[in-house]
C-alpha positions in Angstrom: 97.0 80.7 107.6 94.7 80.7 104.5 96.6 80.8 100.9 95.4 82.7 97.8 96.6 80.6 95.0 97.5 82.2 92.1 95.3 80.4 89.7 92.4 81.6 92.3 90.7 85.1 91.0 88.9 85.5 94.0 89.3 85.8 98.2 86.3 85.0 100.2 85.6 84.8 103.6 83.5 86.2 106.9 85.6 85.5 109.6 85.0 85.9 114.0 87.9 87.3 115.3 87.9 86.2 118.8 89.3 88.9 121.6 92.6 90.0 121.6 94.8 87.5 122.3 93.2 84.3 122.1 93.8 81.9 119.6 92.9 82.8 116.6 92.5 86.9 116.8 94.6 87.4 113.8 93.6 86.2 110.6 96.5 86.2 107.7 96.5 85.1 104.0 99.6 84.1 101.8 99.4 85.7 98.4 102.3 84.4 95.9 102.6 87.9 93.7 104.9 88.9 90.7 106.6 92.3 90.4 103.9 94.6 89.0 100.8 92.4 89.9 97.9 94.4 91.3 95.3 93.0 94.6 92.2 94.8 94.9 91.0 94.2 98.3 88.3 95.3 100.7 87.5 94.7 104.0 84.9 95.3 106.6 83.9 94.7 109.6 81.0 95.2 112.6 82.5 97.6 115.2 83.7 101.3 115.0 86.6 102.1 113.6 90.0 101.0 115.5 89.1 97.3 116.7 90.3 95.7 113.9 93.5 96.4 112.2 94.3 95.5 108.2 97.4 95.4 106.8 99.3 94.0 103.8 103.1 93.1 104.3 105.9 91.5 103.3 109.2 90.1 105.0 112.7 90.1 103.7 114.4 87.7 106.3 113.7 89.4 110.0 112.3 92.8 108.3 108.3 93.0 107.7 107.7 95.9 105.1 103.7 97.2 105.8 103.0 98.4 102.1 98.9 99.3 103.6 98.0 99.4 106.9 94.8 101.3 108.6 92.0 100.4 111.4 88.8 102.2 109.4 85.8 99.9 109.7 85.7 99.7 106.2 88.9 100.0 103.8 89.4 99.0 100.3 92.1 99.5 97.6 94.9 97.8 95.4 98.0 97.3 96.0 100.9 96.6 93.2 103.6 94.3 94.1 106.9 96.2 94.2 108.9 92.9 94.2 108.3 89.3 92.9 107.4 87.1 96.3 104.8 86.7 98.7 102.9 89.1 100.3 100.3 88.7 103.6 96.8 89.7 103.9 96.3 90.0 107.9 93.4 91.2 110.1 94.3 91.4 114.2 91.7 91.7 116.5 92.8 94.8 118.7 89.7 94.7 120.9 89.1 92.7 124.0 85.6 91.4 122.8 84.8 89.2 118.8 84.5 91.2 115.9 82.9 89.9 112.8 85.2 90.7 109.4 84.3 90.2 105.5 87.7 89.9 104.1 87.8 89.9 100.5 90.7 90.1 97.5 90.4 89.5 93.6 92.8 89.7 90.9 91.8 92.2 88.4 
């Protein structure tokens, strides 16, 4: 699991998701976050729509809260922290073959 440190301004990466399944096909980021803090992400990647699917959550003990979720090839937006705590970035691999993803986030 990558981190996005708060003193960063800027998330980076191309990633290879490998088939579903297999070590490594999800892809996750830690993001510490206060209570009103806005994430502008966008993500991409090289197959039709459905073979890769991006969410942002949170967990509160055993409960996972998806505050964005979709499977679009391409999918950008910001999300505002409703709480103070740390929220996840994470891509999943939903296909059987590799799928090549540009994940990025920035703080505005």
């Amino acid at each position: 699991m990558d981190v996005f440190s708060p003193a960063a301004q800027e998330y980076a990466k191309d990633l290879e998701l490998p088939p579903k399944k297999v070590r490594g096909w999800v892809h996750e980021v830690e993001v510490p976050m206060h209570e009103g803090e806005a994430l502008a992400y966008e993500t991409e990647h090289d197959a039709p729509g459905g073979r890769v699917e991006f969410n942002v959550h949170s967990h509160k003990g055993r409960d996972v809260t998806y505050h964005v979720k979709g499977t679009e090839a391409r999918l950008a937006g910001t999300f505002v922290a409703p709480w103070e705590g740390n929220f996840y970035l994470m891509w999943e691999n939903l296909s059987d073959g590799p799928v090549k993803v540009r994940a990025r986030a920035r703080r505005p």
